[in-house]
C-alpha positions in Angstrom: 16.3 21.6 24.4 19.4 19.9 25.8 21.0 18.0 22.5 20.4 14.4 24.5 16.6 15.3 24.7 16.4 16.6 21.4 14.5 14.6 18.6 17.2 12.8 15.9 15.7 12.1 12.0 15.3 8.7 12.8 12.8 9.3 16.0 10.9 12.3 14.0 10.2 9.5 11.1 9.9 6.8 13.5 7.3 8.9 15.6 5.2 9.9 12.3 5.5 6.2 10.4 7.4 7.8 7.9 10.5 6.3 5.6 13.7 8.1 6.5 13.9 8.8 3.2 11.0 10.8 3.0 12.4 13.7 5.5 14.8 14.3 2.3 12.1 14.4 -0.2 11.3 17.4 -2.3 7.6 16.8 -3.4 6.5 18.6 -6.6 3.9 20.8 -5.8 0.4 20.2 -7.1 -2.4 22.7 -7.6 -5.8 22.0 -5.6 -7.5 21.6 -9.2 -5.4 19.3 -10.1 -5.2 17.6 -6.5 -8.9 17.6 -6.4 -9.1 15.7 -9.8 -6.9 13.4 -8.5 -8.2 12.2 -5.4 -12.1 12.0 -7.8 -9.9 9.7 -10.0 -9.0 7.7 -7.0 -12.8 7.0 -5.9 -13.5 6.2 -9.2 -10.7 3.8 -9.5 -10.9 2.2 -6.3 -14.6 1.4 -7.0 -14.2 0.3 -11.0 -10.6 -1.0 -11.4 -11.0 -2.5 -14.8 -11.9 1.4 -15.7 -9.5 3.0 -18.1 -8.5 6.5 -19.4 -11.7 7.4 -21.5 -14.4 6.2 -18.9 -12.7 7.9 -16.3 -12.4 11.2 -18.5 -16.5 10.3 -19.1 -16.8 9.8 -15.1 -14.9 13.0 -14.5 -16.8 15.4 -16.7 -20.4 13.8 -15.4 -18.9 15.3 -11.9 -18.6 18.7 -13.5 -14.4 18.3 -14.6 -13.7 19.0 -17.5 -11.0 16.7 -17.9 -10.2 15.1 -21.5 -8.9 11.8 -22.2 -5.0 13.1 -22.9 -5.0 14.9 -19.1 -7.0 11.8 -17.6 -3.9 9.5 -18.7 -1.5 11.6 -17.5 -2.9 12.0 -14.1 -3.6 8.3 -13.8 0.2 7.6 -14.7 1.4 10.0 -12.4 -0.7 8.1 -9.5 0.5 4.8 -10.8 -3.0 3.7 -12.4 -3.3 1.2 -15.2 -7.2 -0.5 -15.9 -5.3 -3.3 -17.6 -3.8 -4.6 -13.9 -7.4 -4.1 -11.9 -4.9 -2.5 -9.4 -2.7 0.6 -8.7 0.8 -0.1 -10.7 2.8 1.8 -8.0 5.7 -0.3 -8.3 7.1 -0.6 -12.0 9.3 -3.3 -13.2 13.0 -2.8 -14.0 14.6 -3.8 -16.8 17.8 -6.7 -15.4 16.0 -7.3 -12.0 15.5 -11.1 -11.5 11.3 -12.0 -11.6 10.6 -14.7 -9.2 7.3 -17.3 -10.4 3.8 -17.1 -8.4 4.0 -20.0 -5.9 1.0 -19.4 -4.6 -1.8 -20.8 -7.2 -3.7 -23.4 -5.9 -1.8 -23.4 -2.5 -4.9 -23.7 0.6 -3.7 -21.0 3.5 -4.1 -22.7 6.6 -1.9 -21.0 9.3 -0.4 -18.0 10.1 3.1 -16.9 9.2 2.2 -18.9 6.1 2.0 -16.2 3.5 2.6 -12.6 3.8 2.6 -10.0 1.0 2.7 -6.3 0.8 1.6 -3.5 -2.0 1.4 0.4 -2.3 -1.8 2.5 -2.8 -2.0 6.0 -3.4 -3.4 8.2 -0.1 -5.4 11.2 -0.9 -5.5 14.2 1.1 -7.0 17.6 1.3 -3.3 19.1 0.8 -1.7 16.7 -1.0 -1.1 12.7 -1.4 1.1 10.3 0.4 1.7 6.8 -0.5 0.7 4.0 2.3 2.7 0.4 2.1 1.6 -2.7 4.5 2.4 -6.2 5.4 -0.1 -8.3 5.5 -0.6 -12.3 6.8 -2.6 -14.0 4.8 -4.3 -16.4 7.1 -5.5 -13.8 9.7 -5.6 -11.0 7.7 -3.4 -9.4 10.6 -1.6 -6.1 9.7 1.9 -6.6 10.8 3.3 -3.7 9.7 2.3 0.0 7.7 4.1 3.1 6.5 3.2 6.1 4.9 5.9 7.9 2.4 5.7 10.8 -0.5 7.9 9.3 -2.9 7.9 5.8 -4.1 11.7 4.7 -3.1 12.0 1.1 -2.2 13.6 1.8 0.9 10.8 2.4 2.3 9.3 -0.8 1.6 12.5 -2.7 2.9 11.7 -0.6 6.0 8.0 -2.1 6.4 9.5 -5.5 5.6 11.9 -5.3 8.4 9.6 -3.9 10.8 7.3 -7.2 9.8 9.5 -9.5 10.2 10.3 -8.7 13.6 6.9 -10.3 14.6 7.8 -13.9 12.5 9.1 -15.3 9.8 6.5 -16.4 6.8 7.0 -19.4 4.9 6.5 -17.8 1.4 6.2 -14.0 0.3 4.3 -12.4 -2.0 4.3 -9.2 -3.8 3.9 -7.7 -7.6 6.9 -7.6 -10.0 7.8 -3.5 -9.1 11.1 -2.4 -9.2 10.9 -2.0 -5.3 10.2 -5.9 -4.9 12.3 -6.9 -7.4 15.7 -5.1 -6.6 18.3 -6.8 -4.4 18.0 -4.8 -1.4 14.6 -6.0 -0.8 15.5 -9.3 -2.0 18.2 -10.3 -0.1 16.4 -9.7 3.2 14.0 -12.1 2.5 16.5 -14.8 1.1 18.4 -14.2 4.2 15.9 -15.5 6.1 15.3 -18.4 4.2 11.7 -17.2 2.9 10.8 -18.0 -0.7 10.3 -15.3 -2.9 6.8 -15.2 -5.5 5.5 -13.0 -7.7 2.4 -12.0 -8.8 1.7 -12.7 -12.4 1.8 -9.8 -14.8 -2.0 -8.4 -14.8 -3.5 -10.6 -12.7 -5.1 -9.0 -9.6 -6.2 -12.1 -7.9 -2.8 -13.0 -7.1 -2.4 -10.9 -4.2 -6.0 -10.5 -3.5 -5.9 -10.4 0.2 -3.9 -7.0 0.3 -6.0 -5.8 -2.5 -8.8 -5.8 0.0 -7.8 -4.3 2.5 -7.0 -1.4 0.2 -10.5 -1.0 -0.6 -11.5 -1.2 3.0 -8.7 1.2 4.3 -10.1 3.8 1.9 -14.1 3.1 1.8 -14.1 3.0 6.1 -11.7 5.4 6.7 -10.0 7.6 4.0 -12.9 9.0 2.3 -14.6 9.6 5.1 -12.3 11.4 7.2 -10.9 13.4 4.5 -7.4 14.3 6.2 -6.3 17.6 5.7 -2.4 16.6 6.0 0.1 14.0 6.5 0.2 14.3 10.2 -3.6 13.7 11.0 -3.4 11.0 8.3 -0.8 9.3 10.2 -2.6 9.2 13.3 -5.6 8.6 11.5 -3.9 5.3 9.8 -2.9 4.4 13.7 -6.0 4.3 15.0 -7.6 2.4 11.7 -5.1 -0.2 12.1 -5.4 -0.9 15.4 -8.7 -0.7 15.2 -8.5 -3.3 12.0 -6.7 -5.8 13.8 -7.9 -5.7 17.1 -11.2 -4.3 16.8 -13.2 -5.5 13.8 -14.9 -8.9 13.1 -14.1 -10.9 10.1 -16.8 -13.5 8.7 -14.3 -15.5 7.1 -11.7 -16.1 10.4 -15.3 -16.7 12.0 -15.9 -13.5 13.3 -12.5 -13.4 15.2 -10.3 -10.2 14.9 -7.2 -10.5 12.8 -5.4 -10.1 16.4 -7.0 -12.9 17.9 -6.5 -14.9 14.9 -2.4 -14.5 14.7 -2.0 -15.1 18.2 -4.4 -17.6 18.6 -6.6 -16.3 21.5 
């Protein structure tokens, strides 16, 4: 292939909605026991959040694992679960890294480019795991942006948010206090733009609710039901789910508009 035709990092990731980043990435290997213990913990966590090392042991061992409570906490950890948050902790807080309050309690979403916020959930697959991050807009529910990585660097997530903000500029946005949101690099791009900057409340899952949805509904509609065998079909799999999302299915609340129709107000 003649070097002008040929296919740089940048387009590969580009093409496959991965983080640059990523294409370096070494992942540690995991055993399909263990994977497959893993992705159980997942279904169990998605469904029962508030559940914590020994009922999910209890849960795992009903489904014929025999998983005790010592292994259940370390697997939980190492997919960034804690019950005490109601939500995956992907994104852990660094020690120096400026917190920013929770501006959003008590504040009635009216419009679009209002609020955004953003989050990472863990990604099963029948050969491994990725991690999926999004943007999301509060009013319309409208996916603005999405990428898939297999290492939780923030870059990635400063690439989502870039991405995003190519389609507006929100008034506020939201995310947890994770070293990935807190750090300067992901900072500074929204100060830049003169957006303000809150934080979710330490263990309170209501806070960023909206994104927290769509979590559940990425995995109970599509995810689990598809079971994809590897990054690449879960990549075009998450294309055609998003697109789908926001063009395609009906929500009661924006009055059975799409999220689509409701961020560009047709």
């Amino acid at each position: 292939m003649p070097e002008d035709e040929a296919f740089t990092i940048d387009k590969q990731c580009l093409l496959l909605g991965l983080s640059r980043s990523t294409y370096y990435y070494v992942p540690v290997p995991v055993s399909p026991e263990t994977l497959a213990i893993m992705n159980a913990i997942d279904k169990i966590y998605t469904a029962h959040p508030v559940k914590g090392k020994r009922s999910i042991s209890a849960d795992l061992k009903n489904l014929g694992y025999d998983v005790g409570i010592d292994l259940a906490r370390t697997l939980m950890r190492k997919m960034g679960l804690e019950a005490i948050y109601r939500k995956p902790n992907l994104s852990k807080p660094c020690p120096g890294h400026k917190i920013y309050p929770y501006l959003l309690r008590g504040v009635e979403i009216t419009r679009i480019n209002q609020v955004w916020s953003t989050d990472i959930t863990y990604i099963p697959m029948e050969t491994g795991f990725l991690y999926l991050t999004a943007v999301i807009d509060w009013y319309s529910r409208y996916i603005l942006s999405w990428k898939l990585s297999n290492s939780l660097e923030g870059s990635f997530c400063q690439e989502v948010l870039k991405e995003a903000l190519e389609l507006g500029i929100p008034d506020i946005f939201n995310t947890d206090q994770g070293c990935q949101y807190t750090s300067t690099d992901f900072t500074s791009i929204l100060l830049e733009k003169g957006i303000l900057i809150s934080m979710d409340g330490r263990g309170r899952a209501l806070d960023n609710i909206f994104i927290e949805r769509l979590w559940r509904t990425v995995k109970y509609e599509d995810i689990y039901l598809k079971s994809y065998v590897n990054g690449t079909e879960l990549y075009r799999g998450m294309k055609e789910y998003f697109f789908y999302y926001n063009t395609g299915r009906l929500h009661s609340s924006l009055k059975y508009k799409t999220p689509h129709s409701a961020y560009v107000g047709v």
